[in-house]
PLY file of the C-alpha trace (Angstrom):
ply
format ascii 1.0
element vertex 242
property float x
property float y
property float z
element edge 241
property int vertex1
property int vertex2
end_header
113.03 185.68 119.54
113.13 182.99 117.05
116.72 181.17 117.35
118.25 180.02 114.13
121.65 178.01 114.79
124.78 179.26 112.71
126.50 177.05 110.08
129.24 176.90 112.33
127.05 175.53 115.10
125.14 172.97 112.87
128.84 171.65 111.87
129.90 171.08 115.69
127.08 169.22 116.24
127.69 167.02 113.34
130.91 166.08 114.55
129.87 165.45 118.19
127.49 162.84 116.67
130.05 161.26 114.39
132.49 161.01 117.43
129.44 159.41 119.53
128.44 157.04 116.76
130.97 154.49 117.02
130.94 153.71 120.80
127.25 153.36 120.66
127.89 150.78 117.66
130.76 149.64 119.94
128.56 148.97 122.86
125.78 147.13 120.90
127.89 144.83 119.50
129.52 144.14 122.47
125.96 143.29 124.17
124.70 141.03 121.55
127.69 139.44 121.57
127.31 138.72 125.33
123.78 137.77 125.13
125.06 134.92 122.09
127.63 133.38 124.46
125.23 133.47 127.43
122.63 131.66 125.19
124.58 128.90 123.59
125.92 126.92 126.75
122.08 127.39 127.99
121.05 125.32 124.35
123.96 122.81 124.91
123.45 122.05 128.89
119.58 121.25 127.57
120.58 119.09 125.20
122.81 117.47 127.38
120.00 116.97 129.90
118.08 114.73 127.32
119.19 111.45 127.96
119.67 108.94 125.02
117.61 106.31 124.37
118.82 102.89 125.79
119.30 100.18 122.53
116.28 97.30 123.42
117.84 94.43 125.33
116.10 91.85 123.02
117.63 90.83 119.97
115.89 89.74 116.59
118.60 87.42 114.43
117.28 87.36 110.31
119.00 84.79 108.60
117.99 85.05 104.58
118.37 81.80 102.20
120.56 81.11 99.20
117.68 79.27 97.82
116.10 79.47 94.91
113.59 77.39 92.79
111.23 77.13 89.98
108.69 74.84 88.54
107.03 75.18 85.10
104.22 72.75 84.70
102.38 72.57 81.76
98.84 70.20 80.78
101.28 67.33 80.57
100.93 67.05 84.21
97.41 66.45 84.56
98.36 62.59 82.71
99.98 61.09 85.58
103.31 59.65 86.21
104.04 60.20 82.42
102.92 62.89 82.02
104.37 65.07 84.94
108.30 62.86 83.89
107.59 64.32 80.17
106.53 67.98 81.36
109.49 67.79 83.68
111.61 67.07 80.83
110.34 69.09 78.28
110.67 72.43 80.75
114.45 71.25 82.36
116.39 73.85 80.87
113.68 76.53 81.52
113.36 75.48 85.43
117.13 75.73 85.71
117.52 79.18 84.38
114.87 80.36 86.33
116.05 79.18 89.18
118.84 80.91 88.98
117.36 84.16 87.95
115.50 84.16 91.08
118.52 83.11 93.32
119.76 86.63 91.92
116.75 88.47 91.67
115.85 87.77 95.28
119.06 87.42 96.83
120.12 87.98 100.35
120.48 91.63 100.04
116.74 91.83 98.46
115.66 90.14 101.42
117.10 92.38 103.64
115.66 95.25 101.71
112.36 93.94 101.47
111.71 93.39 105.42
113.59 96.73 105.97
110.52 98.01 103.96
108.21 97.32 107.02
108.28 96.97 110.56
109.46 93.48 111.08
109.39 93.37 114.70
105.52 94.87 115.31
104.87 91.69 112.35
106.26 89.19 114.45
104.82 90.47 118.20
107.66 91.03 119.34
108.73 93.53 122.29
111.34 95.92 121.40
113.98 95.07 119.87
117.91 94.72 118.22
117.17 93.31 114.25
120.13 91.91 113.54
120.92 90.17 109.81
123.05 87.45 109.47
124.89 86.15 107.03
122.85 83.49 105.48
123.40 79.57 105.88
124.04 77.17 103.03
122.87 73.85 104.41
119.26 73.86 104.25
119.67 71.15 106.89
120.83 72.99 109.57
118.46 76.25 109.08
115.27 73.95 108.85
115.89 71.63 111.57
118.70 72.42 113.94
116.71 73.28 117.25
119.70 75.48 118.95
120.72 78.70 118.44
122.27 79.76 115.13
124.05 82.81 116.18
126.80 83.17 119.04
124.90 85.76 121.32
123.59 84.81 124.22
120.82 87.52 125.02
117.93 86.01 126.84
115.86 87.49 124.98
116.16 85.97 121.68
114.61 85.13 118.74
115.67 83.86 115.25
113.67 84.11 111.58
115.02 81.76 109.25
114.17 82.34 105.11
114.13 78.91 104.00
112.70 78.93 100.63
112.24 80.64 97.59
109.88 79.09 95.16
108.68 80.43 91.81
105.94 77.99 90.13
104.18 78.29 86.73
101.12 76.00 86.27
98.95 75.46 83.07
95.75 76.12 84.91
96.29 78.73 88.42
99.65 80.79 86.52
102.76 82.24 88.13
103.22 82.50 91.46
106.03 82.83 94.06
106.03 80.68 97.59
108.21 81.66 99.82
108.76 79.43 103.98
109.62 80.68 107.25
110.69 79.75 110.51
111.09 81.34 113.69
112.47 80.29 116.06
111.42 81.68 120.37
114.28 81.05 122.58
112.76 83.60 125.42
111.54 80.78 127.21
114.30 78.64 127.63
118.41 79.39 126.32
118.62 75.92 124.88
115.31 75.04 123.09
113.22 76.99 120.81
109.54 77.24 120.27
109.04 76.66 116.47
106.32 78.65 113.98
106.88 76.90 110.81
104.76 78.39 107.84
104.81 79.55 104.63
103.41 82.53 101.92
102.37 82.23 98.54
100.80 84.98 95.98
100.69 85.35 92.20
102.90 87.02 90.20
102.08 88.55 86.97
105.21 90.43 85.38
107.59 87.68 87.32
109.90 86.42 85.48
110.17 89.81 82.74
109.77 88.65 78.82
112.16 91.48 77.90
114.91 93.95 79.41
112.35 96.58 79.55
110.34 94.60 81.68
113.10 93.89 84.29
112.73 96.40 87.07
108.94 95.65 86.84
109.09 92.66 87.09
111.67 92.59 89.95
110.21 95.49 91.93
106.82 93.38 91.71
109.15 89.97 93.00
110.13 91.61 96.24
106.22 92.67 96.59
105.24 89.59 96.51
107.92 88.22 98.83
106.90 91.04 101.63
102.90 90.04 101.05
103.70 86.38 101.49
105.91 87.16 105.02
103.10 88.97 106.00
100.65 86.58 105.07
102.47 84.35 107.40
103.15 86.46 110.09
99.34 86.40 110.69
99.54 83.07 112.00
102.09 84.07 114.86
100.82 84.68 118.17
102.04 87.37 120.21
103.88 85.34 123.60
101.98 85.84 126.78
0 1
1 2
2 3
3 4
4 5
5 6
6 7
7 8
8 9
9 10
10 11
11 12
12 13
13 14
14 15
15 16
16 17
17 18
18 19
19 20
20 21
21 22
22 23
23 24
24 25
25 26
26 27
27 28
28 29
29 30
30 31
31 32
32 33
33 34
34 35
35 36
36 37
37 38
38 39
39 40
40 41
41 42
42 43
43 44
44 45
45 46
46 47
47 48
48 49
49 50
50 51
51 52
52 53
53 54
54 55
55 56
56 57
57 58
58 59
59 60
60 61
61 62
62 63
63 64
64 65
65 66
66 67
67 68
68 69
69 70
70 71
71 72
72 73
73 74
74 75
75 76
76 77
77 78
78 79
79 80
80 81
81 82
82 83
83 84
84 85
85 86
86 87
87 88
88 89
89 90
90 91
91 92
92 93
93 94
94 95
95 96
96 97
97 98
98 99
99 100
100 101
101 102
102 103
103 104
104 105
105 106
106 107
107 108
108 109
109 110
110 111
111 112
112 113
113 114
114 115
115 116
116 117
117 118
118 119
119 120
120 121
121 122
122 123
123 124
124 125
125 126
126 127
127 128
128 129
129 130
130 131
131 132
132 133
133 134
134 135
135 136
136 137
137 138
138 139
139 140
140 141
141 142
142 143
143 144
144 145
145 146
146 147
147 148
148 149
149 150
150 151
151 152
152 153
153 154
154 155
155 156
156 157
157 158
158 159
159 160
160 161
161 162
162 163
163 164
164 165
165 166
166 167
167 168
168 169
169 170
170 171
171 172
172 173
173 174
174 175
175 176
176 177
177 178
178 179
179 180
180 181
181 182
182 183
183 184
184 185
185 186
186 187
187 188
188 189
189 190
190 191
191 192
192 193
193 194
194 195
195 196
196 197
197 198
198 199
199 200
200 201
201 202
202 203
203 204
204 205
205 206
206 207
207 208
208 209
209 210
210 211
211 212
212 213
213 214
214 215
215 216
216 217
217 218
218 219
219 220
220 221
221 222
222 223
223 224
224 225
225 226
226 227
227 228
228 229
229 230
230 231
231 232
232 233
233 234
234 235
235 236
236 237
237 238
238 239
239 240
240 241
């Protein structure tokens, strides 16, 4: 005999199932919720397990220049003494200002950027380590010839770079170009007394200094170019220490 359940029936079971439905729910949350808390201190105990990195013990002081100088020469030059006294004369005013446009236009802060803009310590051979930028030092004197340390740390592991000059030359014949010297300066061998590199980079310049506003962030963005391919440039001559 076929069985066919009643309305009435069909209703009862209805309810049961609504009654059931909400401890099930109950349950499941109640599960995932354990398995969440379980998981999380597992994530933060491995993190925790992952030790940091310790900072490099040796330290890499950059000291960038103040400096800044140009030269426009013109055919006047090539006439000797007179000559080079009347060219110097005739482009005074001209030298001066643009001198002082590239005092701004490669100031400290675009010095900093521009190294930032490559691995400074793989460039200079040097082990790990701490780059530290300094604020830079007026007397020209002291940053080109003083043979101690020009920072107060006292790592053994120590080494300075010294910006000394910033040099932006027009000639009639070879164009613009900007020159730019370095130092640095090896104190791992010895606290007291440096081994010296002494060199210099120089590569043209064609938008340097801009002829109009419009020509400006060219002409800048192609400046601090320039200035990374000439530390480069000497940075080849550096030997990595033994």
């Amino acid at each position: 005999m076929k069985f066919t359940p009643t309305r009435a029936a069909l209703a009862a079971i209805a309810a049961s199932c609504a009654a059931i439905a909400p401890a099930i729910a109950q349950d499941g949350a109640a599960t995932a919720e354990s398995v969440a808390s379980e998981a999380v201190p597992a994530v933060e105990a491995t993190a925790a397990a992952i030790p940091a990195a310790p900072a490099p013990t040796c330290e890499l002081h950059v000291f960038p220049t103040l400096e800044g100088q140009a030269m426009t020469t013109g055919w006047l030059s090539g006439f000797g003494i007179v000559g080079a006294v009347a060219d110097a004369a005739a482009n005074k005013d001209r030298n001066i200002s643009e001198a002082e446009y590239l005092k701004e236009a490669l100031g400290p802060q675009m010095q900093i950027d521009a190294l930032n803009s490559l691995n400074l310590v793989e460039a200079l051979k040097l082990p790990p380590s701490q780059i530290i930028y300094e604020t830079p030092i007026a007397d020209r004197k002291v940053t080109t010839k003083a043979a101690t340390r020009l920072s107060a740390s006292k790592a053994p592991c120590y080494v300075e770079l010294v910006i000394t000059q910033n040099f932006y030359t027009k000639k009639a014949i070879y164009g613009r170009s900007l020159n730019n010297r370095f130092i640095v300066k090896d104190f791992r061998t010895s606290k007291d007394k440096a081994a010296l590199v002494k060199g210099r980079g120089g590569n043209g310049l064609s938008l340097f200094p801009p002829k109009t506003t419009d020509e400006t962030e060219a002409a800048e963005t192609e400046l601090r170019e320039v200035f990374v391919k000439n530390f480069l440039e000497y940075a080849k001559g550096i030997k990595a220490a033994k």
